[in-house]
N, C-alpha and C positions, 0 to 999 in steps of 0.2 A: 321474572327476576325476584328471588327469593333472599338470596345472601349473597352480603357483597366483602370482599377484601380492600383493605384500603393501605397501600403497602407507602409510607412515610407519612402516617395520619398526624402526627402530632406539629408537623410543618403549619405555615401559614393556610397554604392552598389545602395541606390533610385538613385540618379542622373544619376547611370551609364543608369540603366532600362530604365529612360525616355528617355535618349540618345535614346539608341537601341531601342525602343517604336517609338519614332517621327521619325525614319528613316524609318522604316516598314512601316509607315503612317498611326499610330493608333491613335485617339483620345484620351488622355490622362487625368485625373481625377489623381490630386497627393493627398493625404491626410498627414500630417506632423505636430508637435505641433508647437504650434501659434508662439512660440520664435524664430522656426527653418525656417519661411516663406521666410526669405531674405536667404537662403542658393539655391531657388531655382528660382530667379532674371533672370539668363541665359535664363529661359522656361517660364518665366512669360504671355507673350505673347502668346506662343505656346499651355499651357495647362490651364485645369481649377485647382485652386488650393483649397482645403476645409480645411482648419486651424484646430486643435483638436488634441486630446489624439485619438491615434489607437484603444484602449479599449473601448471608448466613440461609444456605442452604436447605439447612434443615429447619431452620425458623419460616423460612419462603411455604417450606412443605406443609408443616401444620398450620401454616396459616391459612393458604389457598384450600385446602382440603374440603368439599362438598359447597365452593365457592360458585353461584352463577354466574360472578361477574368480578373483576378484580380493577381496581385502579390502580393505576402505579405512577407517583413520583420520581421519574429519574434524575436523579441527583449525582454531579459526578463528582463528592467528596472526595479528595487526596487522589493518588497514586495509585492505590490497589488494585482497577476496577471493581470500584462501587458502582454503579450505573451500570455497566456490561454484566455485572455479577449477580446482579438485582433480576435484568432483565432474564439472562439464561437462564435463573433458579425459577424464574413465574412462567416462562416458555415451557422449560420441563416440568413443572408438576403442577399446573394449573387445568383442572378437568376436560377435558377434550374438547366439550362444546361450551368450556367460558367465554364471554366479553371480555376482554383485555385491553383496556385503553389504558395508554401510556401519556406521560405528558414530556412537553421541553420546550425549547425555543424555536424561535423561527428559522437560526441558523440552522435546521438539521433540513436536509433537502433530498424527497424521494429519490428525484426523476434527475435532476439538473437541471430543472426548467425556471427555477425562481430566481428573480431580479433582484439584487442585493445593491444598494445605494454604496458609495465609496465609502462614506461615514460609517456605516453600517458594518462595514468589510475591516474599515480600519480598526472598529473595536473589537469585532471577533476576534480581530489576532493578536491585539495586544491583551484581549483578556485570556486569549487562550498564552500567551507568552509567558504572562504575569502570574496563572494561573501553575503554569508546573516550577518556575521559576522559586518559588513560596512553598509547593506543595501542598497547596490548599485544596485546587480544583482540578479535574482535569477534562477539560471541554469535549479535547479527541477521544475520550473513552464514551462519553454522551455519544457522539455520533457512532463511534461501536455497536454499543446498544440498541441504535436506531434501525444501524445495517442487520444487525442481527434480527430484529425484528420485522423488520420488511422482508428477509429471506423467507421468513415460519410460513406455514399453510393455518395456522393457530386464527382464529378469528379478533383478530387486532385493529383497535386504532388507535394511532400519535397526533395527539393534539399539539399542535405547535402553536405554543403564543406569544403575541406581542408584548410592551412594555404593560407592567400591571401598575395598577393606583388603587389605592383602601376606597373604599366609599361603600352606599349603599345599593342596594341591585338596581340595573339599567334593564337587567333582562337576558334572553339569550343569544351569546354574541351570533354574529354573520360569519363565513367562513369564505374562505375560496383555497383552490387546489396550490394558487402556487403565490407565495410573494414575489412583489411588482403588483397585480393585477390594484386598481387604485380604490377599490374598496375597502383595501388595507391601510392604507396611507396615515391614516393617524396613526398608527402604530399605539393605541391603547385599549387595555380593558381593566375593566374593574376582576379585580382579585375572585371576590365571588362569584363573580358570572364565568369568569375561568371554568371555578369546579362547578358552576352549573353544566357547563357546556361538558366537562368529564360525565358527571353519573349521566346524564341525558343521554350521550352517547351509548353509555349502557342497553339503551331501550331499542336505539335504531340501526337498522342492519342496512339502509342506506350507506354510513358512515364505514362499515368492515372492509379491513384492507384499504383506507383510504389515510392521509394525513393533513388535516384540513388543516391551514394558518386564519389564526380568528381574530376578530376585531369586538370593540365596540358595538352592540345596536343602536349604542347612539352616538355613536361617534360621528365629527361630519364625514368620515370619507365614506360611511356606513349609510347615513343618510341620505347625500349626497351620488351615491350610485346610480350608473345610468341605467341601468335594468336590476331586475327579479334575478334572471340570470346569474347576473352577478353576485346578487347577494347570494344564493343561496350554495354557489360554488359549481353546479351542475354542468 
């Protein structure tokens, strides 16, 4: 892994990636809309930055261009498909044999196999309610994007994460295949170890074509695991 894309770098979680990006010693390629360019000041120096809508097709193109590895923030700003637009545009012109990890929530579900708590269920629908109702967000275009990318033969993987908290590194979260399983159960990770757990993913081909849901490594329910098993999602 030589050169990496990092498509909504100037985000919380973008900034962290680049972090963990430039210490790997990867080349870096940020993509971020035009407003948000002085959020990524600190790397100016360090990376190349391409200004644009994530959706912006042709922005998606010269970004990923001779990319090994791409990260992508899916974000389902507004109405438009943002998030679905993001993804198809990194699906189609992301080099044959890139790494593609995507990110989102836990709400997004491969198989149909994950256990979702009523609380849990109650706020996906009211935030997905509230969200078109505003036009702010739109949750169902996320899951679009998700399906669309679980269809691809493209070497991908969706990180789906839990509740995040700032802090400082704990390390690399635990994963398992499906929510419910009770390694999850905290339901938290620190922000950074998110995007550690993104570029990391870059490296392993374990992780391809999978959508791990990640926790804490030190979270109790992390700690607390009755096997190896467990932890490691296997």
């Amino acid at each position: 892994m030589k050169k990496v894309c990092i498509v909504g770098a100037s985000g919380k979680l973008g900034r962290y990636m680049v972090r963990h990006a430039l210490d790997k010693g990867y080349e870096v390629v940020g993509v971020c809309r035009k407003k948000s360019v002085g959020k990524l000041d600190a790397f100016r120096d360090r990376i190349t930055i391409i200004p644009g809508a994530t959706n912006d097709r042709e922005v998606i193109r010269q970004a990923v261009a001779d990319c090994d590895g791409v990260l992508v923030v899916l974000v389902p700003w507004g109405m438009h498909d943002y998030a679905s637009g993001t993804a198809r545009a990194v699906l189609d012109f992301a080099e044959p044999e890139a790494r593609l990890v995507f990110s989102c929530g836990w709400h997004i579900s491969r198989d149909g196999q994950d256990v979702y708590s009523r609380g849990f269920k109650a706020i996906e629908k009211a935030a997905t309610w509230i969200g078109r109702a505003l036009r702010v967000v739109d949750i169902r275009d996320q899951v679009k994007a998700c399906r669309m990318i679980f269809g691809s033969d493209t070497r991908w993987t969706v990180v789906r994460g839990s509740d995040l908290e700032e802090g400082e590194s704990e390390g690399l979260p635990v994963w398992s295949r499906h929510v419910g399983d009770s390694v999850l159960a905290s339901n938290k990770t620190r922000r950074i170890d998110y995007a550690l757990f993104m570029v990391e993913a870059l490296g392993n081909d374990a992780l391809i074509r999978e959508a791990p849901a990640i926790v804490g490594c030190k979270s109790p329910s992390a700690l607390e695991a009755p096997s190896a098993l467990e932890r490691t999602g296997t």
